[in-house]
C-alpha positions in Angstrom: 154.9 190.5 66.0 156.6 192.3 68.9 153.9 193.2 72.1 154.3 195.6 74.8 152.7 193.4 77.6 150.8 193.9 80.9 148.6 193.3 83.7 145.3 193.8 84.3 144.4 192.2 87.3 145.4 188.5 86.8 145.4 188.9 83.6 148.5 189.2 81.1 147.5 191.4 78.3 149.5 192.8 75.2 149.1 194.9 72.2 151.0 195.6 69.1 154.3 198.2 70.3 153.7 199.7 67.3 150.9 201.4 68.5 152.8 202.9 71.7 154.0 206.3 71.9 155.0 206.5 75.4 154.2 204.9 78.8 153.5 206.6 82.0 152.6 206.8 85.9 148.6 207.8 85.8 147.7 210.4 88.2 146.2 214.3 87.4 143.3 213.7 85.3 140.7 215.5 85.0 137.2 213.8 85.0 134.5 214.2 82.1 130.8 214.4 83.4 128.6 213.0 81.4 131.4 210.2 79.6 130.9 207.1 80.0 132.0 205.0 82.8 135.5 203.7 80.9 136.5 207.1 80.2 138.6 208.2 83.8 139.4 211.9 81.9 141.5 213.6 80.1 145.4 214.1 80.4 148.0 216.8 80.0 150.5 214.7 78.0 152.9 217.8 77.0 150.1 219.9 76.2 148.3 217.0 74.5 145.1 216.4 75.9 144.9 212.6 76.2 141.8 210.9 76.8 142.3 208.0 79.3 140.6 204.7 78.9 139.9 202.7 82.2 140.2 199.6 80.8 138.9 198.0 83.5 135.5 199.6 83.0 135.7 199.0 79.1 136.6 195.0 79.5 133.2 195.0 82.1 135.0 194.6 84.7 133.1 196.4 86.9 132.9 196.6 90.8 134.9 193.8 92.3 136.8 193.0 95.8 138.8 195.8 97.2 141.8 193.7 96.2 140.7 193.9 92.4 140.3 197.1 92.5 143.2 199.6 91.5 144.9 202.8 93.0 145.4 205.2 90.1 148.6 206.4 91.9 149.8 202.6 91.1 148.2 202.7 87.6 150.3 203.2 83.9 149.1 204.9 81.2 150.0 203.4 77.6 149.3 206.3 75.7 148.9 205.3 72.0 150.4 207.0 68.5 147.7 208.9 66.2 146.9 207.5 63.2 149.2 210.3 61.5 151.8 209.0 63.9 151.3 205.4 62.6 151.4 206.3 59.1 154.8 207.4 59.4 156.4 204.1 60.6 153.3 202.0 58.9 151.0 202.7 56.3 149.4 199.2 56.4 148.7 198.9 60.0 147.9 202.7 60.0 145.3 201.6 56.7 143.9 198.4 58.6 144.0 198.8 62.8 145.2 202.5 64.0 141.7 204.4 62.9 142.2 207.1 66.0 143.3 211.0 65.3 143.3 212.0 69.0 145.8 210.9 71.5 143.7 208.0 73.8 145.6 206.2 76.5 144.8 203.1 78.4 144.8 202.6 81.9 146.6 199.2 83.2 147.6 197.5 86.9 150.9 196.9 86.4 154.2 196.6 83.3 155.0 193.4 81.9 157.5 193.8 79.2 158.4 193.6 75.2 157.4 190.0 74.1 158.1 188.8 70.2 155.9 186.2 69.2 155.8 184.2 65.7 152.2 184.0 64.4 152.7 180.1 64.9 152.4 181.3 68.5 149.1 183.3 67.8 146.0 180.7 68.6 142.2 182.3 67.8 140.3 184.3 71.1 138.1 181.9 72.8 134.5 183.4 72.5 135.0 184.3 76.6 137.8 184.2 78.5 138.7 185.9 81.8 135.0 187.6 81.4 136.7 189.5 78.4 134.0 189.9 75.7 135.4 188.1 72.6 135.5 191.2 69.8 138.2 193.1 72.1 140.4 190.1 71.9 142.6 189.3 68.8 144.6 186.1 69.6 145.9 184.6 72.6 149.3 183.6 73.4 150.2 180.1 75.6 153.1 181.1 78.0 154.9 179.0 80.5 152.1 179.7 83.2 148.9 181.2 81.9 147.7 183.2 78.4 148.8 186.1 77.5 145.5 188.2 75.9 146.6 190.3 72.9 143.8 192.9 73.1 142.2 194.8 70.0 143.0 198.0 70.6 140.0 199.4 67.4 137.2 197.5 69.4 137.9 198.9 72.6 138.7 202.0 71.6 134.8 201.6 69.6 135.7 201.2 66.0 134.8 198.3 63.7 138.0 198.0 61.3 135.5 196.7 58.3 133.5 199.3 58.7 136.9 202.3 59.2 138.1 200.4 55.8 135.2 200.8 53.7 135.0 204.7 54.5 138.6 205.1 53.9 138.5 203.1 50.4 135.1 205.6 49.7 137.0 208.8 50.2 
């Protein structure tokens, strides 16, 4: 499995590249009234509205010192492929994980890099770690100085992959 990895506060994080389209500085987006609180806005990704997920917000990481908190000039945007996207590349992952058809991004601190890891690496999420609620973690990864959190993108985003399979298999 090969991760595009980052920061979130103290936090190393990572998700399948597979899912990424494109990364990019986070400024100019337009807020949502009425959204909830870990959706910043919307995005005009080459005439693509993209809706950005504070991730932040959606982990419950709410509040927090001045320090932990971000400056959205300093922030990235991993904006994600589309399911149709996916399909191209991927029909299983696009079958069992990518269940989105609008463009979503999420908001993070700071880059990391591309990271392969063997799934001997791949240990089971803890039930809370970091103050990360266990169904928006997939597996953790032991590095040299702390874990590296590979997130699951379908929970945060607010599906339940059993649940996206079962109405995929019904239509």
């Amino acid at each position: 499995m090969v991760l595009c990895t980052f920061r979130l506060g103290d936090v190393s994080m990572g998700i399948d590249i597979r899912m990424v389209q494109e990364i990019k500085r986070c400024y100019g987006s337009t807020p949502v009234p009425g959204s909830p609180n870990y959706i910043r806005g919307m995005l005009n990704n080459r005439g693509r509205v993209t809706t950005l997920y504070d991730l932040r917000n959606r982990l419950g990481w709410l509040g927090g010192s001045e320090e932990e908190s971000s400056d959205p000039r300093k922030e990235f945007a991993i904006i994600l492929k589309t399911r149709s996207h996916v399909r191209q590349i991927d029909e299983e992952l696009a079958h069992t994980t990518v269940f989105w058809n609008d463009s979503v991004a999420l908001i993070v601190d700071q880059l990391g890099g591309v990271l392969e890891v063997s799934g001997q690496q791949l240990r089971p999420s803890p039930a809370n770690m970091a103050g990360i609620s266990a169904q928006f973690i997939s597996a953790v990864v032991q590095q040299q100085k702390d874990l590296l959190v590979i997130l699951d993108v379908p929970h945060i985003l607010g599906f339940d992959p059993q649940e996206e399979i079962k109405k995929l298999a019904e239509v």
